[in-house]
N, C-alpha and C positions, 0 to 999 in steps of 0.2 A: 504494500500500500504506500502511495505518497506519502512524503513529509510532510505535516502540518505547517501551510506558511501563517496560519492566523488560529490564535484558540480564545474564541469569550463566551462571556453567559452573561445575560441580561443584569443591570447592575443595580445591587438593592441601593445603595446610596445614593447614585444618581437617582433611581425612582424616589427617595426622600427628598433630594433635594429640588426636582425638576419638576412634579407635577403638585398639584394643588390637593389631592390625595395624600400625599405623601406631606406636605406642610401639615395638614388637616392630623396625618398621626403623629407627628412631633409634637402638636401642642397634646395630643391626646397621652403622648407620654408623661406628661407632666402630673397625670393623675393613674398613671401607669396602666390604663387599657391600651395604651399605643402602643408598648413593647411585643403585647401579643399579637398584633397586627405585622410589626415588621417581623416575629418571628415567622409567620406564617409566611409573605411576603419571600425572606431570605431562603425559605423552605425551596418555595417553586423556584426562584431564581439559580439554584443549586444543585437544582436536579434535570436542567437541560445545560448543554455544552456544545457548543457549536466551532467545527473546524473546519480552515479550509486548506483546500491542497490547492493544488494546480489544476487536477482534476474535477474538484468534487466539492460539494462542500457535503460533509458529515454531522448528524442532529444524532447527540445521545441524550438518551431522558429516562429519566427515574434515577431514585435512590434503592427503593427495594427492588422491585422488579425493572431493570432496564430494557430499552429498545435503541437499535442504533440504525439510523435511515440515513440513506446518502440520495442526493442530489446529482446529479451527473449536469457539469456543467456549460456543457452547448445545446443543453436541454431548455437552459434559463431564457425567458423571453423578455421579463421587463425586473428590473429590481427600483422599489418606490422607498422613496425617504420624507419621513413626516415629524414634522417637531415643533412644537409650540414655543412660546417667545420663552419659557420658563424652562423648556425643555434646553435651547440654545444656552441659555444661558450657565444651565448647568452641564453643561457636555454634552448630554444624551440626544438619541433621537429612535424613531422606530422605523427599521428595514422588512420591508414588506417584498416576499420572491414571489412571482408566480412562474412557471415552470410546465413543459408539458409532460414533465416525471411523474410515477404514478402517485410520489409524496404529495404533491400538490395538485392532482384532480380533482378535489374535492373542495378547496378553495386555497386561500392564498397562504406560504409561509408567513407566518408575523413574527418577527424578533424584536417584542418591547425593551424598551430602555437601554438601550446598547450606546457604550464610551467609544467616545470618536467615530460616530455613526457614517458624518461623510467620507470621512475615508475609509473607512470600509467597507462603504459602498461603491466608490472610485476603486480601490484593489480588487474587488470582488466585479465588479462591470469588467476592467482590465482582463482580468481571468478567464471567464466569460469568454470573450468575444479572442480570445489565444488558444482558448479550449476548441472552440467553433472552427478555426484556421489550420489546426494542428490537425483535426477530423474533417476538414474540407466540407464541413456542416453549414448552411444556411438558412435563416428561419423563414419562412412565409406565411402567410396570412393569408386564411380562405375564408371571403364574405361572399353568403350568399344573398342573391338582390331578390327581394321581389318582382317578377313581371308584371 
């Protein structure tokens, strides 16, 4: 298997400090129901791992029971980046893949809260479209019109 050239997981402190949720359970810590929020929060965030090769990009998830899905990357058709003025501010942003892998026939990859989102979204487009060249792959688009 490739070498991983990229490894993250959605990031509990940036989701504290970038969404309006996450302020919302910092003040809630102060009466200490917010601690059980970001435990549970840091739970999910912990138990998916996202890498990318050259090739692929690889989703493992869980802590007890794991699954490991890969992404074949000249499969990848659009990767979307979306981030709120709060989300900028504190690093994050969310990477949205759709793909015509059988991972994402059902709808879109979403990777919340992710550190340095634009660029890894620019590394991961890169990849992508070296992936597509190296397999003399091209994507097309079949609409159908009504007559």
């Amino acid at each position: 298997m490739d070498q991983p050239l990229d490894r993250f997981r959605s990031s509990t402190w940036g989701w504290l400090r970038g969404t309006l949720a996450g302020w919302g359970t910092l003040v809630l810590c102060l009466v200490g129901v917010g601690l059980l929020i970001v435990l549970v929060r840091w739970i999910e965030n912990i138990g998916a791992t996202f890498e990318v090769t050259g090739e692929r990009l690889v989703i493992r998830r869980g802590i007890l029971m794991k699954s490991v899905d890969e992404i074949e990357l000249y499969r990848v058709k659009d990767i979307r980046l979306d981030f709120s003025l709060l989300n900028q501010w504190a690093g994050i942003g969310t990477i949205t893949i759709l793909s015509s892998d059988e991972t994402t026939r059902s709808g879109a990859l979403v990777i919340p809260f992710v550190e340095r989102a634009q660029e890894r979204r620019e590394r991961l487009r890169d990849l992508v479209d070296k992936a597509r060249q190296r397999r003399r792959v091209r994507e097309i688009d079949m609409v159908q019109e009504d007559i």
